[in-house]
C-alpha positions as CSV (number, residue, x, y, z in Angstrom):
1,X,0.0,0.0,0.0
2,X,1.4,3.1,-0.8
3,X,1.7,6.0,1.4
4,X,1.5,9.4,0.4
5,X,2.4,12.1,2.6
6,X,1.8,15.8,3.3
7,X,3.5,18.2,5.7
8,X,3.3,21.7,5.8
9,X,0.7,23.4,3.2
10,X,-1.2,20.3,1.0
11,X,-2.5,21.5,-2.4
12,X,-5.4,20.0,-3.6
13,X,-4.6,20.3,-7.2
14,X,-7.3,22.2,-9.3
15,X,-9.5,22.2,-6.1
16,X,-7.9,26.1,-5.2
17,X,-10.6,28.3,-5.0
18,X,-9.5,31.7,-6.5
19,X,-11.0,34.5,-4.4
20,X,-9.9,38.3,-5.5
21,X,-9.9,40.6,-2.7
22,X,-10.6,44.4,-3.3
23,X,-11.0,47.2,-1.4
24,X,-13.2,50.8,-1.4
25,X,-14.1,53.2,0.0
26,X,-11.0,52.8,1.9
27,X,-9.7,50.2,4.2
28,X,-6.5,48.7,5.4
29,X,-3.7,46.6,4.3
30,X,-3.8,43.2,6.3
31,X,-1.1,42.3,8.6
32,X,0.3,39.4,9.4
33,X,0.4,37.4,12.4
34,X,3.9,38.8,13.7
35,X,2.4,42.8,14.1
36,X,0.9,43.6,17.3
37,X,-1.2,47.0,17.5
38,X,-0.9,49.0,20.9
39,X,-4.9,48.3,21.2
40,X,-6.2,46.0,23.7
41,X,-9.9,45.9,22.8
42,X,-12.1,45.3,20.2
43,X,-16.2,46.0,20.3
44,X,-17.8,44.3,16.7
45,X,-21.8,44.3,15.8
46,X,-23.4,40.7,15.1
47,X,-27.3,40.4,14.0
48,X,-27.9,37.4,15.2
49,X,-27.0,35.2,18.1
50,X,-25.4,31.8,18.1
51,X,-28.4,29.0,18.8
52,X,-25.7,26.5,20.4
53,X,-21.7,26.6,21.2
54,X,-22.0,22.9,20.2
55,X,-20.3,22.7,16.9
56,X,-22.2,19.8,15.7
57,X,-25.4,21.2,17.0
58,X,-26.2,23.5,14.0
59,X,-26.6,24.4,10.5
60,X,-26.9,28.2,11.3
61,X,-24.0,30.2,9.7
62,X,-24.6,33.1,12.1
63,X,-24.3,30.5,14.9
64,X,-20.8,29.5,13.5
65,X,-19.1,32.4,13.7
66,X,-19.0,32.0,17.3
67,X,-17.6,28.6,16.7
68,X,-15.0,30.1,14.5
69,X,-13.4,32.2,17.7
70,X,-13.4,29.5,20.2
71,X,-12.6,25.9,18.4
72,X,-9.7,24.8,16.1
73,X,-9.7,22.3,13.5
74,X,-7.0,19.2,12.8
75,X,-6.1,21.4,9.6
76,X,-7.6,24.9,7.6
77,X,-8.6,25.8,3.8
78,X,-7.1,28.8,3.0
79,X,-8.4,31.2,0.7
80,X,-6.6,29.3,-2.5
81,X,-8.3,26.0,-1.6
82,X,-5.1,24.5,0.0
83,X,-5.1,22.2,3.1
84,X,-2.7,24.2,6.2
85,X,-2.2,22.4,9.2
86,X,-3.8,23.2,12.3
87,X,-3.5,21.1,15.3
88,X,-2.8,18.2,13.1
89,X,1.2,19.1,12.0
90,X,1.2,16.4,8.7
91,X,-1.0,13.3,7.5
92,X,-0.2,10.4,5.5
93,X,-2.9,9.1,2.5
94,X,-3.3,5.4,1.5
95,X,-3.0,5.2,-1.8
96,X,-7.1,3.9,-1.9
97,X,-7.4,7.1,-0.6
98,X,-9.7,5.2,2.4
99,X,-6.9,5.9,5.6
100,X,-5.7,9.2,6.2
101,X,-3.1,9.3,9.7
102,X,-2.6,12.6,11.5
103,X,0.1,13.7,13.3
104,X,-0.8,15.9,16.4
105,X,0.8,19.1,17.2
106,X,2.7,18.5,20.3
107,X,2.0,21.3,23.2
108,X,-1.1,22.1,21.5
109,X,-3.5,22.9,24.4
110,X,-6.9,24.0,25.0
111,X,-7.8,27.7,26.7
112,X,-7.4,26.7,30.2
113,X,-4.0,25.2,29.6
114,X,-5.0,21.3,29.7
115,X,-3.4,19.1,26.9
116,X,-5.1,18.5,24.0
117,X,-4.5,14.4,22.9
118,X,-5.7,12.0,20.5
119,X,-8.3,11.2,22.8
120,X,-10.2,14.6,22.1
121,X,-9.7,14.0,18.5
122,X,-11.2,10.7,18.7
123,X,-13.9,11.7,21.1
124,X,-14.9,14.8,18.6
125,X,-15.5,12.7,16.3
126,X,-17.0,9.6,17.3
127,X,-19.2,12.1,19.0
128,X,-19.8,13.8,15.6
129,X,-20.6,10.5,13.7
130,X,-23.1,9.4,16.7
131,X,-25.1,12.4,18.0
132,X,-24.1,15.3,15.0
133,X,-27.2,16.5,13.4
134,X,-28.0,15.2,9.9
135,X,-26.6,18.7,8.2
136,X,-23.1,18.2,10.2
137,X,-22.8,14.3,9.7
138,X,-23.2,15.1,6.1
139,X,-20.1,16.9,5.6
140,X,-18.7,13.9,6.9
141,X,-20.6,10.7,5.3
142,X,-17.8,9.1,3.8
143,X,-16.4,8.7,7.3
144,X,-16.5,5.2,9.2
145,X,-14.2,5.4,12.2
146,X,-11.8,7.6,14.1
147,X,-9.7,6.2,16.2
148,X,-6.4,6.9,18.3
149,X,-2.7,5.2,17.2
150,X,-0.8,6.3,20.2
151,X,-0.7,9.6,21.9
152,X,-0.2,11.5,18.9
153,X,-1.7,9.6,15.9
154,X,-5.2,9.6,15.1
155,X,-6.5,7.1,12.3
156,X,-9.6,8.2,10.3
157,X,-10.8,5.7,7.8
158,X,-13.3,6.5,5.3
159,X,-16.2,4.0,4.2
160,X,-15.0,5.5,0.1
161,X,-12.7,7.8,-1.2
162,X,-13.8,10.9,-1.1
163,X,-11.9,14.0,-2.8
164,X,-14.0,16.9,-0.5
165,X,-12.6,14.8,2.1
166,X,-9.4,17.4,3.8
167,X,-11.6,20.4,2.3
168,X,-14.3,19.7,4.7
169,X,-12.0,19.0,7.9
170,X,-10.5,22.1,6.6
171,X,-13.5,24.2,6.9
172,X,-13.5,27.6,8.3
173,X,-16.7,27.3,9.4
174,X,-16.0,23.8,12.2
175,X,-18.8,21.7,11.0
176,X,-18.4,19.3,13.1
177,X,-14.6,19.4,12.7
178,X,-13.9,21.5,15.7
179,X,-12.7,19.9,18.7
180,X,-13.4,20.1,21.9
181,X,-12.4,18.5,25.1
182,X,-13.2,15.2,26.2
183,X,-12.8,15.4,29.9
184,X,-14.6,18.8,29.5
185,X,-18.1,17.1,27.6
186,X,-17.7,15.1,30.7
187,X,-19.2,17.5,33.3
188,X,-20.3,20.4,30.8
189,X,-23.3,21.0,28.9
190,X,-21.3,22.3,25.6
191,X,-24.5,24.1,24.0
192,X,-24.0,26.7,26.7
193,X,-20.5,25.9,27.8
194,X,-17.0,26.4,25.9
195,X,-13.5,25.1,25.9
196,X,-11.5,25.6,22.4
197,X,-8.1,25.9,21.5
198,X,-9.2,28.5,19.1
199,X,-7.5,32.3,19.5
200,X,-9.9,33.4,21.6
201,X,-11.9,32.3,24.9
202,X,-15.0,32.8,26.4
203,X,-14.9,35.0,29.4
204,X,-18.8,35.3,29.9
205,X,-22.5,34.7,27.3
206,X,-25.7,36.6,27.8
207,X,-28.0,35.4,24.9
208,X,-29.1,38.0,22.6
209,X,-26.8,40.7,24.2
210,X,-23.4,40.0,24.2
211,X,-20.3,37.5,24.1
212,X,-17.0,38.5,25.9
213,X,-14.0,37.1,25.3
214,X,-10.4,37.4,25.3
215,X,-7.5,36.2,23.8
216,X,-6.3,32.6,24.6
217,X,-2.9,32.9,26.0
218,X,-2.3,28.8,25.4
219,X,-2.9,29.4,21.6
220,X,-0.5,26.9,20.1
221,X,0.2,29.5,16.8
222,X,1.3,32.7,18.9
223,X,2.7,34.1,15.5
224,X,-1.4,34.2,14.2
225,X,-3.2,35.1,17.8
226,X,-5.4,38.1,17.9
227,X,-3.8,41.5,18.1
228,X,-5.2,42.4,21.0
229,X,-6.3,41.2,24.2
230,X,-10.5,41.5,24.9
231,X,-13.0,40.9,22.0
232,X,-17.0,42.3,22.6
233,X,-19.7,41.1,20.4
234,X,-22.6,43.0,20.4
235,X,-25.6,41.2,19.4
236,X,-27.6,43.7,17.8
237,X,-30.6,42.5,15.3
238,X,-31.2,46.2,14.0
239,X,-29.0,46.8,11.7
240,X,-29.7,50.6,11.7
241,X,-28.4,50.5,15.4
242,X,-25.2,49.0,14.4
243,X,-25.0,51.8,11.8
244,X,-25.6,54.9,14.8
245,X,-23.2,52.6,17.1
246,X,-20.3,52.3,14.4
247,X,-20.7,55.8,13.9
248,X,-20.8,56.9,17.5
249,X,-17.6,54.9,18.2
250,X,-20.0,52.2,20.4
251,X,-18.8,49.3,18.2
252,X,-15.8,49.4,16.1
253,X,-16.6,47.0,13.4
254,X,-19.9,45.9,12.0
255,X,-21.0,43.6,8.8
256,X,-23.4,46.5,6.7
257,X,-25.9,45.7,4.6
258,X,-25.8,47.3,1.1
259,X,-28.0,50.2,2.2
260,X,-25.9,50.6,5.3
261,X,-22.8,50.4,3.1
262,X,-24.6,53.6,1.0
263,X,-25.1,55.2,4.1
264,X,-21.5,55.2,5.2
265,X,-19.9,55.3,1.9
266,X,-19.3,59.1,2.5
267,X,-18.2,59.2,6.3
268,X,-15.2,61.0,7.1
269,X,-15.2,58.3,10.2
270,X,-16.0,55.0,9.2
271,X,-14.1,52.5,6.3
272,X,-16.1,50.4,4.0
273,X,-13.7,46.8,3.3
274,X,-15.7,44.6,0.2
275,X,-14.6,41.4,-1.1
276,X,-16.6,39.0,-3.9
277,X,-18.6,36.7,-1.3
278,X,-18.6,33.0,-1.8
279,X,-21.8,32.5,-0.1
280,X,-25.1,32.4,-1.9
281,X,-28.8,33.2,-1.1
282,X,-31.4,30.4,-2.2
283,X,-34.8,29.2,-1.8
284,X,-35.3,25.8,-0.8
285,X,-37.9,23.7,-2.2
286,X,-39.7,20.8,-0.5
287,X,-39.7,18.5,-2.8
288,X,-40.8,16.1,-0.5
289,X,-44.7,17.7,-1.2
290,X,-47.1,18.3,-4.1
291,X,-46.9,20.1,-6.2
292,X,-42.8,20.7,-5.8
293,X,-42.2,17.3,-6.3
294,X,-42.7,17.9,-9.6
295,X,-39.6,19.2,-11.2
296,X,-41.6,21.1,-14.3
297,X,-43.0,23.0,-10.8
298,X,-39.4,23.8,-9.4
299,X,-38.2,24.7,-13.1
300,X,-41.1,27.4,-13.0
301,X,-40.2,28.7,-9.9
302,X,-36.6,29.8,-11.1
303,X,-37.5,30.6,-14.6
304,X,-40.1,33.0,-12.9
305,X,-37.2,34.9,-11.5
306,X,-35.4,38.0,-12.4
307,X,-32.1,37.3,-10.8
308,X,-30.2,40.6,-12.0
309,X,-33.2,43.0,-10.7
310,X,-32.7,40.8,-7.2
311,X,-29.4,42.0,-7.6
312,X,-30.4,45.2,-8.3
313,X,-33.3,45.5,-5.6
314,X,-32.2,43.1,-2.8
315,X,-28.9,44.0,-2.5
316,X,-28.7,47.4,-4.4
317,X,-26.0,45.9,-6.6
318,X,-23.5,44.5,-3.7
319,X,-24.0,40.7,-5.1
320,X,-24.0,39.0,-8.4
321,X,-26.4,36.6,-9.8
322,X,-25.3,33.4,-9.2
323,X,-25.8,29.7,-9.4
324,X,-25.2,27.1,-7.1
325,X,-21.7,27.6,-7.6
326,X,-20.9,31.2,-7.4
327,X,-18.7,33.1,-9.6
328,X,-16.1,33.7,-7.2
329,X,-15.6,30.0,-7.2
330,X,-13.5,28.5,-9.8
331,X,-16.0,26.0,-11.7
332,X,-19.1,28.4,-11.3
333,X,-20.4,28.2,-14.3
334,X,-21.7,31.2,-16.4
335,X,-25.6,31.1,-16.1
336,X,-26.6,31.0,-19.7
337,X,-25.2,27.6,-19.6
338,X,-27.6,26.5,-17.5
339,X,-31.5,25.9,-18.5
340,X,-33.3,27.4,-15.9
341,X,-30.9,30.2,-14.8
342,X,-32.4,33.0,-17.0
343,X,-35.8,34.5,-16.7
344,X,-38.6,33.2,-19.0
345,X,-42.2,34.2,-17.9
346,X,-43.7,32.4,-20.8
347,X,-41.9,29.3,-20.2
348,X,-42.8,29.0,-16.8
349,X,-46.6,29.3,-17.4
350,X,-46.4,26.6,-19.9
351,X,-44.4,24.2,-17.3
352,X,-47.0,25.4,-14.7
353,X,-49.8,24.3,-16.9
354,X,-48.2,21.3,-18.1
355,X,-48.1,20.3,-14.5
356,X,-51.4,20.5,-14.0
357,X,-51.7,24.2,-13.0
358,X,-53.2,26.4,-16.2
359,X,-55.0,28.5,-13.6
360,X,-51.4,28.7,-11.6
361,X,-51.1,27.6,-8.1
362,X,-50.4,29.3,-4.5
363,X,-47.5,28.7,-2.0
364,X,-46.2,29.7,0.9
365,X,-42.6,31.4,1.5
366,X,-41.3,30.6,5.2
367,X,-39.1,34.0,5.4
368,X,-36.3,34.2,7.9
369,X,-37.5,37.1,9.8
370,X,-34.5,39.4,11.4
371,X,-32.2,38.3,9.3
372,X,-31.1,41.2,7.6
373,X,-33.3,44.0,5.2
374,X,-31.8,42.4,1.9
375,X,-33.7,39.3,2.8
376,X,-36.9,41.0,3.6
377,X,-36.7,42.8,0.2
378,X,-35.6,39.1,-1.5
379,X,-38.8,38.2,-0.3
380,X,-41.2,40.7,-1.5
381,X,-39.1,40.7,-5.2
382,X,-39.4,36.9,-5.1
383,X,-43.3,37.4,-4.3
384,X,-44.1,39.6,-6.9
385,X,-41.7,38.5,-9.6
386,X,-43.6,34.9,-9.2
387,X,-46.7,36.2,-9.4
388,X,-46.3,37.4,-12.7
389,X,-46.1,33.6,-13.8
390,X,-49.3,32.8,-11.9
391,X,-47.7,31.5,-8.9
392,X,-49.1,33.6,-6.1
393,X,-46.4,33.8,-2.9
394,X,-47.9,34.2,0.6
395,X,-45.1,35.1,3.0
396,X,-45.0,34.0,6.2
397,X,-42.4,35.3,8.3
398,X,-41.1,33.8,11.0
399,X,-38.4,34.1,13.3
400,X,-35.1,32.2,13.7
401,X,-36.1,29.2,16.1
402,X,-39.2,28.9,14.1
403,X,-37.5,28.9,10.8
404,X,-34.8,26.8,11.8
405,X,-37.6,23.9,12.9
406,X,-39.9,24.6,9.5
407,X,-36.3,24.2,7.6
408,X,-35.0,20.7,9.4
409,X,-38.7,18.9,9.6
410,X,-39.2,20.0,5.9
411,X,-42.7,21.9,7.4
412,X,-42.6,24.5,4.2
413,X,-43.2,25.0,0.8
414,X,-40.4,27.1,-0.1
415,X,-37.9,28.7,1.8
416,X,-35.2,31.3,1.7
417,X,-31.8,30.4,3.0
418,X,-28.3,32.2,3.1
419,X,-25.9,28.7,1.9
420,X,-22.2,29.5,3.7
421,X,-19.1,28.2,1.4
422,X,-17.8,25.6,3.7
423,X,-14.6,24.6,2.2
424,X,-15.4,21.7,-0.3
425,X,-17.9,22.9,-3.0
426,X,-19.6,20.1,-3.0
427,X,-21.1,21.5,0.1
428,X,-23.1,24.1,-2.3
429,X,-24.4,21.5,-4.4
430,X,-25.7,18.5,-1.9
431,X,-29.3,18.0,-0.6
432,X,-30.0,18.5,3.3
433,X,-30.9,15.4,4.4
434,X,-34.5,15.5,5.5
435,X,-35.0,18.6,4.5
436,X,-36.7,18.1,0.9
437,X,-37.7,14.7,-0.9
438,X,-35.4,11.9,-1.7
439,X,-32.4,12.8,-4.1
440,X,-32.8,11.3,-7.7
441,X,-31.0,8.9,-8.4
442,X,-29.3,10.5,-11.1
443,X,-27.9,12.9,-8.8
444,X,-26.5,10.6,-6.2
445,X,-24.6,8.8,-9.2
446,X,-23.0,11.7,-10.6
447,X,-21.9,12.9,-6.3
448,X,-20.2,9.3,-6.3
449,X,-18.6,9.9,-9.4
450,X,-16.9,13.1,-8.1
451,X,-16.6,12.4,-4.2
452,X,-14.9,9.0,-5.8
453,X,-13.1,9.9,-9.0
454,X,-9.9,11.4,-9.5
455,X,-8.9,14.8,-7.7
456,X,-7.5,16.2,-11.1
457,X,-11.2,15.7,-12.2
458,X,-12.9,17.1,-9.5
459,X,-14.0,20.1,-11.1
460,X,-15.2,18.8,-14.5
461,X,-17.4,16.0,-12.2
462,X,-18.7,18.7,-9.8
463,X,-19.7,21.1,-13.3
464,X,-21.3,18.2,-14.7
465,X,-23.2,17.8,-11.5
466,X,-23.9,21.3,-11.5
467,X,-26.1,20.6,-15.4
468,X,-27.6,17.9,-14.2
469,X,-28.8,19.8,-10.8
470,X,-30.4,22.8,-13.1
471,X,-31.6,20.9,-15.2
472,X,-33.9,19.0,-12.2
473,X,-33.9,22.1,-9.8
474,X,-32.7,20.3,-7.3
475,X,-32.3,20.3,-4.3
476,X,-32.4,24.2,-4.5
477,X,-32.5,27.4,-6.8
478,X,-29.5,29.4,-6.3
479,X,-30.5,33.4,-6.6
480,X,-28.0,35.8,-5.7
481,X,-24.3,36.3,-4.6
482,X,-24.1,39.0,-2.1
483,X,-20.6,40.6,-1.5
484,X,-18.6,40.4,1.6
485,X,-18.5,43.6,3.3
486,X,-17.4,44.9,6.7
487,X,-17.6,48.7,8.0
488,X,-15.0,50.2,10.7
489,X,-14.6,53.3,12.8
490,X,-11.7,55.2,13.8
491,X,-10.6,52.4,16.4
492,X,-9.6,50.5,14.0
493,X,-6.4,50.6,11.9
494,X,-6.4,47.5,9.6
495,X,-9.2,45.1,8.6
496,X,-9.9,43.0,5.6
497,X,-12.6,40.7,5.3
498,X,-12.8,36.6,4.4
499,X,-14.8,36.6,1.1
500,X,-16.6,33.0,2.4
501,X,-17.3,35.7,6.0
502,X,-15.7,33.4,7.9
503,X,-15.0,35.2,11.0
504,X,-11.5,34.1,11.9
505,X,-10.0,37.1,10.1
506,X,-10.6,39.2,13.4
507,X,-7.4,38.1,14.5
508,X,-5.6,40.1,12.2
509,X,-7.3,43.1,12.7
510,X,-5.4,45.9,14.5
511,X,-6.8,48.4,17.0
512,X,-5.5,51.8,18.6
């Protein structure tokens, strides 16, 4: 059996994702890990809370970025689509691509100073595999077993070769990849409780108000820690209020909307950072009722819409209409390849009425409420933009613990979402288990094909997938690919955001 090994950075060959950072309306040059500022604290703006610190508890991006602070992975994705080590220093690959052995970095600890061993990496994940919900387990469903060599070597074996494999352990958003401590989940609840070996720590939580942390002094990479000691996060769901705050010097860093961005495009104070965003606003489909689970039904839906006035109206021309892979992706295709990308009223009335519908028919859109004002106006555009097909949109608004249970028992007919690049872009383009009707069997054949086939080819398989996907509407209709954007006051002297909004960039950001 062959062995192939990786230490340091691992490319996976045409898997690099190729993201172009820009800048306007100002902004700063990032630093790297070896600058310190002469700032101590930093106060940012959040919209939304995290539902759980568990990191196999959720498929919430919002709730992630909490994750993102507080946990480490065995090894990262950069921003090129290479595999960095983390806590895990090198692995080795069988050449069936079913073993992978990692290496453990040694003095790597968690925030209050106690070792971390093979034993948490084993427990994390075996954990993952038997009480992870369905969304994180996916990430993961090539994995059988995880299990500890010695004190330092960790064995994962996989149940089939899978080439998203590293990209997914590599994900800046910790689905299910972050570790945590096993003598910790002992005697803690971790949906409440925290113990990382992430840059920062949690010093204290009051939901829907704020998280306080500061920086952890036992990080194993003191060359990348935070550049300053305290981090606030501000939970604050108007985003207008994050605008006065930012502005008032309150918080020093928020994540605008595009009107917000217009409004403090022109302030002699505050910095406007933008970057193309990898993540992409959808809307679900349950497939798993009439009359969605026919696809003629699903094809109307996105032939109905008008994706550059969303664009235009949603997100006041911050985003791009996208598909399910988005242009800032290498493989995203351009749209008038696909079938069902481009508006055609005519030809949506004729699939509604070939369905059965001549007179049209009437569903409901579960709308994340709070979430931010593009989505609210993404709603209303996708309401009346249907309607002129004869597909007549009731919106039904609900907020996030009510959403989230619609979304993961399937209780809707449509839904808008916000879909996070995770690291492997096969993320982008795979059904939520339970969430919609069974995948076609077409589909599963061509996720086998790439998951299984040749790295080199990974690309080429995931585009084909991406055809056939359009071609069905399935599992999802991609809309819209909003721009990453963060705003900063005076405090601040240096910020660039991740173009996938990943939040571990705050470590770099320097403070007076």
């Amino acid at each position: 059996m062959r062995i192939s090994r990786f230490r340091g950075t691992a490319a996976i060959g045409v898997m690099a994702v190729a993201l172009t950072v820009m800048t306007a309306c100002g902004g700063g040059v990032p630093t790297t890990g070896s600058q310190v500022s002469a700032g101590t604290k930093l106060v940012i703006a959040e919209t939304v809370s995290p539902q759980t610190f568990d990191p196999i508890q959720s498929s919430q991006i919002a709730t992630m970025y909490a994750w993102q602070l507080v946990y480490n992975g065995l090894v990262k994705v950069n921003g090129e689509g290479k595999v960095q080590p983390e806590i895990a220093t090198d692995w080795t690959v069988s050449d069936d691509r079913l073993t992978y052995d990692f290496t453990l970095r040694s003095g790597a600890k968690f925030s209050d100073g106690s070792p971390l061993t093979a034993d948490d990496v084993e427990f994390s994940f075996q954990r993952l595999l038997a009480e992870g919900l369905p969304y994180a387990k996916a990430r993961f469903g090539s994995l059988a077993s995880v299990t500890k060599v010695d004190e330092t070597h960790v064995r994962f074996q996989l149940k089939t070769a899978d080439a998203g494999f590293l990209l997914n352990l590599g994900s800046p958003f910790l689905i299910g990849s972050g570790i945590v401590s096993k003598a910790w989940a002992a005697s803690h609840d971790l949906k409440t409780q925290v113990l990382g070996a992430g840059p920062f720590q949690v010093v204290s939580y009051a939901p829907n108000s704020q998280l306080v942390l500061k920086r952890n002094e036992n990080y194993w990479d003191a060359s990348a820690a935070p550049k300053y000691t305290d981090l606030q996060v501000k939970y604050m769901p108007d985003q207008a209020a994050q605008v006065a705050a930012v502005q008032a010097g309150q918080v020093d860093l928020i994540f605008p909307s595009a009107e917000n961005a217009l409004q403090l495009k022109n302030s002699k104070t505050v910095q406007i950072s933008s970057v193309p965003g990898t993540n992409t606003v959808r809307l679900n489909i349950n497939s798993s009722r009439a009359p969605f689970d026919n696809p003629d039904v699903r094809a109307a839906i996105s032939l109905a819409l008008d994706r550059d006035a969303i664009v235009k109206g949603a997100f006041l021309g911050e985003a791009v209409p996208s598909s399910q892979l988005p242009a800032s992706t290498p493989w995203g295709l351009p749209l008038d390849q696909l079938e069902n990308q481009t508006r055609d009223v005519n030809k949506a009335k004729q699939l509604l009425s070939a369905a059965g519908h001549p007179d049209g028919v009437d569903i409901t859109l579960t709308h994340l409420a709070g979430y931010g004002t593009y989505l609210d106006r993404f709603a209303d555009l996708v309401k009346t933009q249907l309607a002129e097909a004869g597909i007549n949109v009731t919106i039904q608004a609900e907020q996030n613990p009510v959403w989230l249970d619609r979304q993961n028992k399937a209780n809707y007919d449509i839904l808008d979402n916000v879909y996070a690049f995770t690291g492997d872009p096969m993320s982008l383009l795979s059904p939520r288990p339970g969430r919609q009707g069974p995948t076609p069997p077409e589909v599963t054949a061509l996720m086998a094909k790439a998951a299984q086939g040749d790295p080199a080819e990974y690309g080429a398989n995931l585009q084909e997938l991406m055809r056939l996907e359009d071609k069905l509407v399935f599992p999802d209709i991609a809309v819209a690919a909003p721009n990453a954007m963060i705003a900063y006051g005076p405090n601040v002297t240096s910020a660039a955001p991740d173009p996938t909004l990943a939040r571990q960039f705050l470590t770099d950001v320097t403070v007076k």
